[in-house]
C-alpha positions in Angstrom: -0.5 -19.5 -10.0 -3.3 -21.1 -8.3 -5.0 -23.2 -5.8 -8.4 -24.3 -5.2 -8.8 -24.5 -1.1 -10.9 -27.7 -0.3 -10.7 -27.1 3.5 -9.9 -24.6 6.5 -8.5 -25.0 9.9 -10.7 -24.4 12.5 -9.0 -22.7 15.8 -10.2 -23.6 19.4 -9.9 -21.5 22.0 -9.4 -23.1 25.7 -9.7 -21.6 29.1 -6.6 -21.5 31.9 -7.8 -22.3 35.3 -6.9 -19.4 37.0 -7.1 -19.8 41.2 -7.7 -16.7 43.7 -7.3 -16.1 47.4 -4.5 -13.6 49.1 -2.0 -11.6 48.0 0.8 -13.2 46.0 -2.3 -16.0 44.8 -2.5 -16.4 40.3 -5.4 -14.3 40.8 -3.5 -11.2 42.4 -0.1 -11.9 39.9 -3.1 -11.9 37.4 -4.2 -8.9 37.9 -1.2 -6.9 38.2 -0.6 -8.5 34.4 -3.9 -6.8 33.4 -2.7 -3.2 34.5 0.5 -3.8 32.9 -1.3 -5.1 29.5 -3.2 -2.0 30.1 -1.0 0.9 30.7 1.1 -0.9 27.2 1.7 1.6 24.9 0.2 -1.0 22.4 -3.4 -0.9 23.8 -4.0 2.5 23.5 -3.6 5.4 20.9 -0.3 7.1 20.9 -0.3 11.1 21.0 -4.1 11.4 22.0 -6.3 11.3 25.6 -9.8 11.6 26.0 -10.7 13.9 28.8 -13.7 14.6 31.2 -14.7 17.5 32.3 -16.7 18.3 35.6 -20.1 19.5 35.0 -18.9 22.8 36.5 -16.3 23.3 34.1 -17.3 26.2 31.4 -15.9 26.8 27.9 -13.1 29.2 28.7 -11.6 26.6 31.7 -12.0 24.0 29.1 -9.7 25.7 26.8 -7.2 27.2 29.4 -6.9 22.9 30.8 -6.0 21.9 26.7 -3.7 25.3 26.6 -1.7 24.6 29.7 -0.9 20.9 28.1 -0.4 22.2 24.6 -3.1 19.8 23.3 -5.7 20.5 20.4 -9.2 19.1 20.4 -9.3 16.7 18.2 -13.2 15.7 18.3 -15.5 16.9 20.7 -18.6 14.8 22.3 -20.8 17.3 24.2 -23.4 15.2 25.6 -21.1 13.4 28.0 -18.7 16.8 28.5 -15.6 15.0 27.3 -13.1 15.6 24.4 -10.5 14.3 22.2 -7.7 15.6 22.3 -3.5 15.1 20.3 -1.0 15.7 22.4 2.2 17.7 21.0 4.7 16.3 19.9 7.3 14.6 22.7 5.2 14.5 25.8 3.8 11.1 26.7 0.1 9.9 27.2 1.3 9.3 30.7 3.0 12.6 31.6 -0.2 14.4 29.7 -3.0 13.2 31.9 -1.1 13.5 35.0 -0.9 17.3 34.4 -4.6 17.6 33.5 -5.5 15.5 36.7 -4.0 18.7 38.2 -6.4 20.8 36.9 -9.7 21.4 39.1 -11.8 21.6 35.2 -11.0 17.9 34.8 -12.8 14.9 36.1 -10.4 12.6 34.8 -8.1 11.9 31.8 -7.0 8.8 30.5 -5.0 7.2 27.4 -7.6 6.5 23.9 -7.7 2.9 24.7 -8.3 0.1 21.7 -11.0 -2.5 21.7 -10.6 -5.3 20.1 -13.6 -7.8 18.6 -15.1 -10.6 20.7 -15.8 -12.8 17.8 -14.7 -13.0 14.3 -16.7 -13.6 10.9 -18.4 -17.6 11.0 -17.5 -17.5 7.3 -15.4 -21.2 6.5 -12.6 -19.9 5.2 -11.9 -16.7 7.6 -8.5 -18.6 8.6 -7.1 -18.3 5.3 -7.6 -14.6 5.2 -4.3 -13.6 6.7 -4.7 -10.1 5.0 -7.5 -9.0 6.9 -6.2 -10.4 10.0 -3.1 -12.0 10.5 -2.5 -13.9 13.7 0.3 -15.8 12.4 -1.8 -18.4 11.4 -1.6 -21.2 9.0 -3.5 -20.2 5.6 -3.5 -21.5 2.1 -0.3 -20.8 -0.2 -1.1 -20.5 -4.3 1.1 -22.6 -6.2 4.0 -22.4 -7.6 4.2 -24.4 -11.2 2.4 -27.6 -10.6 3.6 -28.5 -7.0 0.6 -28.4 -4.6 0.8 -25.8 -2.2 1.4 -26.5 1.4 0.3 -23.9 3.3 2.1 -21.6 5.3 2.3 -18.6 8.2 3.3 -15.1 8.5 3.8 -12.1 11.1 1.3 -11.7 13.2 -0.9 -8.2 12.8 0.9 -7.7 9.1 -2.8 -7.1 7.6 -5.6 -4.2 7.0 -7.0 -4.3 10.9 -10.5 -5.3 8.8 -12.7 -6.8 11.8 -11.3 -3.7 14.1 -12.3 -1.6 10.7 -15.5 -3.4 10.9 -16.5 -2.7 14.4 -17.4 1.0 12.7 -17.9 0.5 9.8 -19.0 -2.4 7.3 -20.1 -0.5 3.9 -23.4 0.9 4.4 -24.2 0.1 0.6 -21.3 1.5 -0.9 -21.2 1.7 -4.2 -17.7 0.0 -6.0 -17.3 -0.7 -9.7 -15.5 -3.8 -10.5 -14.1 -3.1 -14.4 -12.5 -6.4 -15.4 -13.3 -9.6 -17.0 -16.6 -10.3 -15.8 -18.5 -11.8 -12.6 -20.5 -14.4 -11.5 -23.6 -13.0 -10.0 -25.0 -16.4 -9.0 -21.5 -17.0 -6.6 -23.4 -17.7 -2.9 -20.8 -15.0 -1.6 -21.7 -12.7 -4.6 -25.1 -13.0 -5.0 -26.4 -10.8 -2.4 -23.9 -7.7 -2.6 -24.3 -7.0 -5.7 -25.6 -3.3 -6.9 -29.4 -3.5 -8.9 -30.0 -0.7 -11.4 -33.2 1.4 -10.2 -34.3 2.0 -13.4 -33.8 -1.6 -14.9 -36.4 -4.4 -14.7 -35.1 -7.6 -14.0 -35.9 -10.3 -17.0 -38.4 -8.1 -18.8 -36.2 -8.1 -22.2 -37.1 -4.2 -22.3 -34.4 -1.4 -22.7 -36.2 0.5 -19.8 -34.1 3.3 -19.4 -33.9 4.3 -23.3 -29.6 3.7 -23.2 -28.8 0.8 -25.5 -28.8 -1.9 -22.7 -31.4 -4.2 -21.8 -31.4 -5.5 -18.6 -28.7 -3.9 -17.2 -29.8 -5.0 -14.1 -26.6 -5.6 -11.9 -23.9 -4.1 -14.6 -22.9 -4.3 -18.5 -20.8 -6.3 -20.7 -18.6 -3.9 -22.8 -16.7 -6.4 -24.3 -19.5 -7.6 -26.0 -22.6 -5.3 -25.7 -24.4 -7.4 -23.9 -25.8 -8.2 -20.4 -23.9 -11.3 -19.5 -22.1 -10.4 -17.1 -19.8 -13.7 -17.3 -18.4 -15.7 -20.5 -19.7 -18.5 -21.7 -17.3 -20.8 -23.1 -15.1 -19.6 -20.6 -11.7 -18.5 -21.7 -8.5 -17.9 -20.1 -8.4 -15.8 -17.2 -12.2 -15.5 -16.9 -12.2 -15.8 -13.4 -10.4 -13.1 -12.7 -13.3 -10.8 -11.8 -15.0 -12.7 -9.4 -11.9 -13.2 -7.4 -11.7 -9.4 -7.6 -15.3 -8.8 -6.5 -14.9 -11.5 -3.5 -11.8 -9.2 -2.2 -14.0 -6.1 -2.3 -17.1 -7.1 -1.6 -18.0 -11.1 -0.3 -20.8 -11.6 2.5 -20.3 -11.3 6.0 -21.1 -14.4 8.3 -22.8 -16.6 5.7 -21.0 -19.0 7.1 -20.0 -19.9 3.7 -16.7 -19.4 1.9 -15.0 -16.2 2.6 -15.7 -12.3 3.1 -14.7 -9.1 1.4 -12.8 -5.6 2.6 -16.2 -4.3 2.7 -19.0 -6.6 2.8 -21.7 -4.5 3.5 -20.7 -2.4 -0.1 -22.1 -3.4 -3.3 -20.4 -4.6 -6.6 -21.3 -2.5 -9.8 -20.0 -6.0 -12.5 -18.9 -3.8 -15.7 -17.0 -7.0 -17.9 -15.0 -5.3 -20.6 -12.9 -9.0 -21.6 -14.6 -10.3 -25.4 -15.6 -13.6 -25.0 -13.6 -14.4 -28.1 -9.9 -14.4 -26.6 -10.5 -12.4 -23.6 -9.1 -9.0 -24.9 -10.1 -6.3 -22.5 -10.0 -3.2 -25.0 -9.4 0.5 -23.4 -12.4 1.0 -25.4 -14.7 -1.5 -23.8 -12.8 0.4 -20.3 -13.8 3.9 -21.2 -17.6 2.9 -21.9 -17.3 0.8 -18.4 -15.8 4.6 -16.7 -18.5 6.4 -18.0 -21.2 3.9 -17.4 -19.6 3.5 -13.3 -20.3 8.2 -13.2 -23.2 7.8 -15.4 -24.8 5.3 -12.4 -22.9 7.2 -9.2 -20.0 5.0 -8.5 -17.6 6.7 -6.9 -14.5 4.1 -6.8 -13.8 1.9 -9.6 -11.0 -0.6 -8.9 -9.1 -1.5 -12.2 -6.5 -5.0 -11.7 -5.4 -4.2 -14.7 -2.5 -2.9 -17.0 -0.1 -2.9 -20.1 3.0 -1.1 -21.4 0.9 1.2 -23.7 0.4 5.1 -22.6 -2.9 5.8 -23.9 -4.3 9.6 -23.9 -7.8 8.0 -23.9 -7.5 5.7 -21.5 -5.8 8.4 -19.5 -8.5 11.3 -19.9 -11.4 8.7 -19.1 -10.0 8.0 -15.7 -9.4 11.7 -15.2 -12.6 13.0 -16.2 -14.7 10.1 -14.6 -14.0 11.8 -11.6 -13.7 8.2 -9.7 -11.4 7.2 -7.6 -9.8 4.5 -9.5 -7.6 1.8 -7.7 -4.8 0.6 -10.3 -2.6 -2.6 -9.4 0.7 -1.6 -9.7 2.1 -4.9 -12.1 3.8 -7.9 -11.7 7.1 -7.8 -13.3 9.2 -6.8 -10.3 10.5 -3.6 -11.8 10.0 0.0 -11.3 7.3 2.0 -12.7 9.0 5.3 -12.6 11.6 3.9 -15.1 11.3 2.9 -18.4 12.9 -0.9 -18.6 12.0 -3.9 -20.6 13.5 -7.5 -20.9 12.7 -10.4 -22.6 11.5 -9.8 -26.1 9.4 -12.6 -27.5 8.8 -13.5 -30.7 6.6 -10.6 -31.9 9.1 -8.3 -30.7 7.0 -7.1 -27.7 8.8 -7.1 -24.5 7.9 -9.9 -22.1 8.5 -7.5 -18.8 7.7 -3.7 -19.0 7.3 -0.4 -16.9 5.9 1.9 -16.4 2.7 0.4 -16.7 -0.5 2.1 -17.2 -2.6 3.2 -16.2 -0.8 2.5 -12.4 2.1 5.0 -13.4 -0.6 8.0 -15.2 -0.1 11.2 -13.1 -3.9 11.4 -12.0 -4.8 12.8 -8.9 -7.8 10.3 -8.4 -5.7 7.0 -9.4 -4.8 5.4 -6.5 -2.0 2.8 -7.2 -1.4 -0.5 -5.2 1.6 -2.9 -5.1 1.4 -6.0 -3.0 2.3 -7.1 -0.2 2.7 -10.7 1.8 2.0 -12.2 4.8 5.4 -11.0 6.5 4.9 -7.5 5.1 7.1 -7.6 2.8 7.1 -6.6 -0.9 5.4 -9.0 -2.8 7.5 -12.4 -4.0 5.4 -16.4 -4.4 5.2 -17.9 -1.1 5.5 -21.7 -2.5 8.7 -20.5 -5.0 10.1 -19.5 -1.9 9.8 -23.0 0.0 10.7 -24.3 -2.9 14.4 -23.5 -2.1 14.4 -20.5 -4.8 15.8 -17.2 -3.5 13.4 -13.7 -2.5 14.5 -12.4 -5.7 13.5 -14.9 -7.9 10.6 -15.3 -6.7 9.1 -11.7 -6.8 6.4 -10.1 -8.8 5.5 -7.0 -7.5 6.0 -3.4 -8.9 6.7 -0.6 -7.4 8.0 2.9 -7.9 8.7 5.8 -5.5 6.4 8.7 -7.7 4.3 6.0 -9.2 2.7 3.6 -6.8 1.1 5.0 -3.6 0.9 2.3 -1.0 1.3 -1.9 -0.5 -1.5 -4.0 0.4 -1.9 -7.8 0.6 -1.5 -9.1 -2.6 0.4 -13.0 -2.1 -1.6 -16.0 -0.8 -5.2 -14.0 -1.5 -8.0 -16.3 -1.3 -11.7 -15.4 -2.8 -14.1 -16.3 -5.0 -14.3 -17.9 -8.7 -16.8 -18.9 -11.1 -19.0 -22.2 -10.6 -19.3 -21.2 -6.5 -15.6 -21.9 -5.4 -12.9 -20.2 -4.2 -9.4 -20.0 -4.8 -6.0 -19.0 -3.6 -4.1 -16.5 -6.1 -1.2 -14.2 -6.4 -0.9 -10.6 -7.9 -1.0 -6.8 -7.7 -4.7 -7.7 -9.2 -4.9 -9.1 -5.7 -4.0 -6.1 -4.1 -5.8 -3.8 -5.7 -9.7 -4.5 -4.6 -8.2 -4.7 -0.7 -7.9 -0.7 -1.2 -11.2 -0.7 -3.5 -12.9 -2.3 -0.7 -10.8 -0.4 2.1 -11.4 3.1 0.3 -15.3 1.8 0.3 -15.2 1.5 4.4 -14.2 5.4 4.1 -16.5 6.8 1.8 -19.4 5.0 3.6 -18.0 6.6 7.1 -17.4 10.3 5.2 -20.5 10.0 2.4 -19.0 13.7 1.1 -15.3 13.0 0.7 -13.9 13.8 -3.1 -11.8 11.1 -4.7 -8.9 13.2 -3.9 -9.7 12.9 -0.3 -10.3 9.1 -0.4 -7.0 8.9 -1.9 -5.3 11.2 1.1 -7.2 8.8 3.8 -6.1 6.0 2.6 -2.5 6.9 1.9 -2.7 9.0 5.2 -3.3 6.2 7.1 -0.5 3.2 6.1 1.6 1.3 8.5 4.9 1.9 7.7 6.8 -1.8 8.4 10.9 -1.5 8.1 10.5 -4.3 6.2 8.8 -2.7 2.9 11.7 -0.9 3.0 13.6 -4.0 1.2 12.8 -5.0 -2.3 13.4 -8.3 -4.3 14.2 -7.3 -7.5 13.2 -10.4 -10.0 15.9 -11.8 -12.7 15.7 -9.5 -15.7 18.6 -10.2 -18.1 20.7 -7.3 -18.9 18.8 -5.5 -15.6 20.1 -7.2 -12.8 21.5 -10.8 -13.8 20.7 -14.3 -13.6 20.1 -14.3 -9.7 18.0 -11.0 -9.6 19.0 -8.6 -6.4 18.1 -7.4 -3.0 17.9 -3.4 -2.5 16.6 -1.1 0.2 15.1 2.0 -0.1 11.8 4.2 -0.1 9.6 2.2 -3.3 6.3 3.9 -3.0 5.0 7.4 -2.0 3.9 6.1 1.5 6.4 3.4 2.3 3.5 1.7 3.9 1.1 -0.9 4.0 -3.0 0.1 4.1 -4.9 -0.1 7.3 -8.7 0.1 7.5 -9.1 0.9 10.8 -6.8 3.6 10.9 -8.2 4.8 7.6 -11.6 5.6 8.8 -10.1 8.6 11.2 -7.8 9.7 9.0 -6.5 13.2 8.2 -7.3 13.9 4.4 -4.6 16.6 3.5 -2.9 16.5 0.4 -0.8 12.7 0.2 0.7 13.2 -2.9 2.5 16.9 -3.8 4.1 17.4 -7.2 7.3 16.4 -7.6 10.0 17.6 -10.0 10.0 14.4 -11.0 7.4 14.5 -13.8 5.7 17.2 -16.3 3.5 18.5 -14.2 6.1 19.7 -11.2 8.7 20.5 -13.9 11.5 23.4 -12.7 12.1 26.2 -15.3 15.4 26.3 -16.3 15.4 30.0 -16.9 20.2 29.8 -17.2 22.6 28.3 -19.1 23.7 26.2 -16.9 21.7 24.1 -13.4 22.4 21.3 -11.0 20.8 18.8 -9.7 20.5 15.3 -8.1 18.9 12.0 -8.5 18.7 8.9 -6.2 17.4 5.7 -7.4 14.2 4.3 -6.0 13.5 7.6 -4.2 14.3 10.5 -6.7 14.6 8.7 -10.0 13.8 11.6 -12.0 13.8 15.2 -13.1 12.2 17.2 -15.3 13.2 20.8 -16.1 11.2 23.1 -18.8 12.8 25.9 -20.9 10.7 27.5 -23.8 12.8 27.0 -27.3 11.9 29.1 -30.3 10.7 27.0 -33.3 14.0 26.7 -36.7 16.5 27.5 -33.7 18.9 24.2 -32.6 19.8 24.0 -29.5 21.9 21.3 -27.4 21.5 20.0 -23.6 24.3 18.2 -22.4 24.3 16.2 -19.3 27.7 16.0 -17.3 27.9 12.5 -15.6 30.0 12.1 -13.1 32.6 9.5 -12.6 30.9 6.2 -11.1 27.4 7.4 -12.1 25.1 6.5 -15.0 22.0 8.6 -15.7 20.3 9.1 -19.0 18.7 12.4 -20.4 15.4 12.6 -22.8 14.0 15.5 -24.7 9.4 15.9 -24.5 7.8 18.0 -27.1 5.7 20.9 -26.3 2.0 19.7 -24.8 3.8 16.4 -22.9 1.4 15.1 -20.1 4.0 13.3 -18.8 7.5 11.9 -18.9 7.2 8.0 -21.0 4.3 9.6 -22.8 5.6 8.3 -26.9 3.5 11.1 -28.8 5.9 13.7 -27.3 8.8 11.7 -27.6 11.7 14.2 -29.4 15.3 13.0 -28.9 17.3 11.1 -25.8 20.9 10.2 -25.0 21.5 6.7 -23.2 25.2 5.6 -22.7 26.0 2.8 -20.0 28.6 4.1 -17.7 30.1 8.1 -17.0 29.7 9.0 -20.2 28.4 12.8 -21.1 25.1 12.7 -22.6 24.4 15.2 -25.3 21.2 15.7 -27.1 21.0 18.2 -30.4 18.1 19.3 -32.2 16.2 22.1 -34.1 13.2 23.0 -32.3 9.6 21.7 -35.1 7.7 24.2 -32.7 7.7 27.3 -30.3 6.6 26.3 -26.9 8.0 25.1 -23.7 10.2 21.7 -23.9 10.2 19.4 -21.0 14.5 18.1 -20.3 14.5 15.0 -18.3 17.1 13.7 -16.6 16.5 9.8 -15.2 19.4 7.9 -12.8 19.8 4.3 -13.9 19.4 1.4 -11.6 20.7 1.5 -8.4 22.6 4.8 -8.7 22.6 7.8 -6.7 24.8 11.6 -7.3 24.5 15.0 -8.5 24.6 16.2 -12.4 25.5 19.3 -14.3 22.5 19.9 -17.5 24.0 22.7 -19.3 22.0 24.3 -22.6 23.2 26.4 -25.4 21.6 27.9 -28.6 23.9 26.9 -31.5 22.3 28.5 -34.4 
C-alpha cells in the first residue's frame, strides 16, 4: 500500500506588523505574552534548573545550596561555575529557584529552557515527514487499494523531536546495518551515506581482504553471494530496502527528496532476498549478522519477520552482540499470544503471532510497533477516510512483554529504487526510525553497550494517552467481522520514541524479567499456588518445578467462573514460552472450563507450567500439581 509523491507543499512564513509606543501599546501587550510564553511549563525542562554560582562560592557552599533544596547535580560545567541540577520530586522549577536565589552561593537560578531550530532541512519533501516533525501539517497518505491517496494531517508534535535531536547531534558516521532486500547505492539521497569497506578496493575485481567477497565495497549480497547490492530483474518487494535505508540514513539539505533519522550515519547494505522469488532465508540473515560484527556495526535494524521460532536465527542475533531493531508485524494481534486466523490453501496461517524474531527474549533486540500521525497505534490513513472503521483498518502488533516502544510507522515517505520516493505503511516503517534514532545515541555516547542503547531509547519515550487504545483488526473466530477497540498498557514502554530526549537519557535497566516467560520463571516448590493474569498487560506466567524422568504427574488449572485462560507444558532446556522443539502437552477449552494436563515425564530436569489468559480477560487462577504414579 503505496504511493509515489510527485510534489510537496511548500509553507510560507509572514510577518505581523507589530506597533510600539507607551504602556498599554501591541508592543507592551507583546511583551508581557513573551514572559508568559516564557515562564510556560512547556518551554522549559520540567524537574531540573541550571544554576550559577558566584565566583566566591567554594565546593562545600555549593553542595550545602543543592542540599538545602534537595536537588542532585545532574551535570556539572566548571568553566562557567554553573550546574545542572533535578529537583525532587513535587517541588516546582518556580518554587526551586526562588529558594536558591536566597542563598548568598548563588548568582542566579533559572528553569532548563528549550531552543527550538531557526530553519528546518531545504530537502523537497521535509513537509511530508510528519514523523520527524509534525506541525499538523498536510503530508502524503499511502494508498489504500487502488484509490489515490489524498493527503492528510495529524497532531501537532506527535513525532521523534528529529531537528531538535539534530541540533546535538546528526550521526557523526555512525555505523547502521540495513539487513533486508537490498539497496540502491546510486539513490541521490543514498549515495553519499553509505559505509565503504577499508579494506576493499572499489572495481578492482580482486578479493582484497582474502574472505570470499569481491568488492565488498559498500556491503554484500547473501542472498546470492554476490556484490549486487540490488536485484536485477526486480521482483516483488525489492524496494523494500531502500525505503528502509532512506528512514535511517538519507542526506541532509541536498535539497533533494527527503532525509533520514540520522543523516550524518552511514548505511552498511547487507541484501539477504534471492533474486529468484525474493526469499530472504535466516541463513542468508545469519551470514549478514556476522558480516555487520565481523565489520563493527553496532545496530543492525531487521523490518522483517515470520511465524517460525528459529534457534539459529535466535542465537545469531544474541551472539552478534548488535543491537538489532525488529518491527513488531502487521497483523494487528498480540505477540505475546499465540493466535492465528485465516488459513490459506497450504494450510499456513494467513495472520500469526508471536512473530520472530520481534517476540525472541533477547536483551539486545529492540522491538518497534508503529505509530501514526495522531499517535495512535498504527491503522491505514486512506482506509480510514475511506469510511472504514479504526479497527478495520489496523495493522500494527503489539504485545505488553514483547514489543518495547511505538514509533512512526503510517504515511512514511523515503526512498525507492530508480531515484524516487514513496509513501508506505508498516512496522518495516517503524523500525529504521529507532535504527536511525538509536544511531543519534551511540554517536553522542561512542561507549554505550547494546543493552544501554536499548535502555536510552526505551528510557526516553513520550507516553501519549492515546497509545493506550488499540484497534484490534477483523480476525475471524478472534474478534468478529467488525474487529474491536480495547485499552490498555500494549508495549513495555507505553510510549512513542523521542530523539531528543534520547540523547540525555538515563540508561538503567528498561526491560526486567518478568514471570511471564522462561527466563523469569517462579519455582513452584508446593502442591498447590496462585496467581493472576490480565490481558494485554500480564498475559502470561510461567512457573518451573523439576519432575523426575518414568514419574506422571498432572497440573490442573482451576478457571474461574467468567474467565478463560489456557495452560501449556515446556520441556526441560525451553528458551522460551511458543518455542515448538520444547513443546510437551497443553489444555485449551473456550469458556470456565478446568484445564488439566497429564503426562509421564521423557526426562529429569526442570519443566516450565505456563499459564496464558485468553483475549480480553483478566482474574486470578488456582495451578495445582500432583504426582500420580
Amino acid at each position: 500500500m503505496k504511493r509515489a509523491v510527485l510534489c510537496a507543499a511548500t509553507a510560507v512564513l509572514v510577518a505581523a506588523p507589530v506597533a510600539s509606543g507607551a504602556p498599554g501599546s501591541l508592543a507592551t501587550r507583546g511583551f508581557q505574552a513573551h514572559l508568559d510564553l516564557a515562564s510556560s511549563s512547556a518551554q522549559y525542562v520540567p524537574g531540573e534548573l541550571i544554576v550559577g554560582f558566584r565566583t566566591t562560592a567554594e565546593r562545600g557552599a555549593m553542595r550545602r545550596a543543592n542540599a538545602r533544596v534537595g536537588a542532585r547535580v545532574g551535570a556539572r560545567f566548571p568553566a562557567f561555575r554553573m550546574q545542572l541540577v533535578k529537583l525532587p520530586h513535587g517541588l516546582s522549577v518556580r518554587d526551586a529557584a526562588r529558594a536558591y536565589r536566597r542563598d548568598p552561593a548563588v548568582a542566579f537560578a533559572e528553569p532548563n529552557y528549550r531552543r527550538y531550530p531557526t530553519a528546518l532541512p531545504t530537502d523537497a519533501l521535509f513537509s511530508d515527514l510528519w514523523a520527524l516533525n509534525n506541525t499538523g501539517q498536510s503530508h502524503a497518505v499511502s494508498d489504500f487499494g487502488t484509490t489515490t491517496g489524498a493527503p492528510a494531517s495529524g497532531t501537532a508534535d506527535a513525532d521523534i523531536d528529529a531537528p531538535e535531536a539534530w541540533d546535538l547531534q546528526t550521526g557523526n558516521g555512525t555505523l547502521v546495518a540495513v539487513i533486508d532486500t537490498g539497496v540502491d547505492v546510486s539513490h541521490p539521497d543514498l549515495a553519499t551515506q553509505l559505509w565503504t569497506n577499508p579494506g576493499e578496493t572499489p572495481g578492482n575485481g580482486l578479493d582484497d581482504e582474502g574472505d570470499g567477497k569481491i568488492d565488498d565495497v559498500n556491503g554484500w549480497d547473501f542472498g546470492d553471494d554476490d556484490a549486487s547490492l540490488l536485484a536485477s530483474p526486480p521482483f516483488s518487494g525489492y524496494e523494500h530496502g531502500t525505503h528502509v535505508a532512506g528512514t535511517i540514513a538519507a542526506a541532509l539539505d541536498d535539497t533533494t527528496g527527503v532525509v533520514g533519522v540520522c543523516p550524518g550515519c552511514k548505511i552498511m547494505a547487507l541484501k539477504i532476498a534471492t533474486d529468484s522469488d525474493g526469499a530472504l532465508d535466516i541463513s542468508a540473515e545469519i551470514a549478514a549478522l556476522a558480516y555487520a560484527k565481523l565489520k563493527g556495526a553496532k545496530i543492525a535494524n531487521l523490518s522483517l519477520g515470520g511465524p517460525q521460532w528459529s534457534n539459529a536465527e535466535r542465537e545469531a542475533i544474541r551472539q552478534s552482540g548488535l543491537l538489532a531493531v525488529v518491527s513488531a508485524g502487521n497483523d494487528s494481534l498480540d505477540n505475546d499470544m499465540a493466535l492465528a486466523s485465516d488459513l490459506n490453501r497450504d494450510g499456513q496461517a494467513d495472520i500469526f503471532s508471536p512473530a520472530y524474531p520481534a517476540a525472541y527474549t533477547l536483551g539486545n533486540i529492540l522491538t518497534v510497533g508503529a505509530s501514526n500521525h495522531n499517535d495512535e497505534n498504527g491503522y491505514l490513513t486512506e482506509c480510514h477516510a475511506l469510511g472504514n472503521s479504526k479497527p478495520l483498518c489496523a495493522f500494527t502488533n503489539w504485545g505488553h512483554d514483547s514489543v518495547d516502544v511505538a514509533a512512526p510507522g503510517v504515511d512514511i515517505t523515503s526512498s525507492v529504487p530508480g531515484g524516487g520516493w514513496e509513501t508506505w505503511d508498516g512496522t518495516s516503517m517503524a523500525a529504521p526510525h529507532v535504527s536511525g534514532l538509536a544511531a543519534l545515541v551511540l554517536a553522542q555516547n561512542s561507549g554505550f553497550t547494546a543493552a544501554q542503547l536499548k535502555n536510552a531509547v526505551m528510557r526516553s519515550v513520550e507516553k501519549p494517552t492515546s497509545l493506550r487504545t488499540v484497534y484490534f483488526n477483523a480476525a475471524p473466530g478472534l474478534t468478529g467481522p467488525g474487529g474491536t477497540t480495547r485499552t490498555g498498557n500494549f508495549t513495555r514502554t507505553s510510549g512513542r520514541v523521542n530523539a531528543f530526549n534520547a540523547l540525555s537519557a538515563v540508561t538503567t535497566n528498561a526491560t526486567p524479567q518478568t514471570d511471564g516467560n522462561v527466563d523469569g520463571a517462579r519455582t513452584m516448590s508446593t502442591a498447590q499456588v496462585s496467581g493472576s493474569v490480565a490481558w494485554p498487560a500480564d498475559v502470561n506466567d510461567v512457573f518451573k518445578r523439576k519432575l523426575t524422568r518414568g514419574h506422571t504427574y498432572r497440573f490442573r488449572l482451576v478457571v474461574p467462573a467468567g474467565k478463560d485462560y489456557d495452560l501449556y507444558v515446556w520441556k526441560p532446556g525451553a528458551k522460551e514460552v511458543w518455542q515448538p522443539s520444547k513443546f510437551l502437552r497443553y489444555s485449551a477449552h473456550a469458556g470456565a472450563t478446568d484445564e488439566v494436563v497429564t503426562f509421564k515425564a521423557g526426562t529429569t530436569g526442570a519443566y516450565y507450567i505456563h499459564v496464558s489468559a485468553w483475549l480480553f480477560k483478566s482474574g486470578r487462577y488456582t495451578l495445582k500439581f500432583a504426582r500420580l504414579a
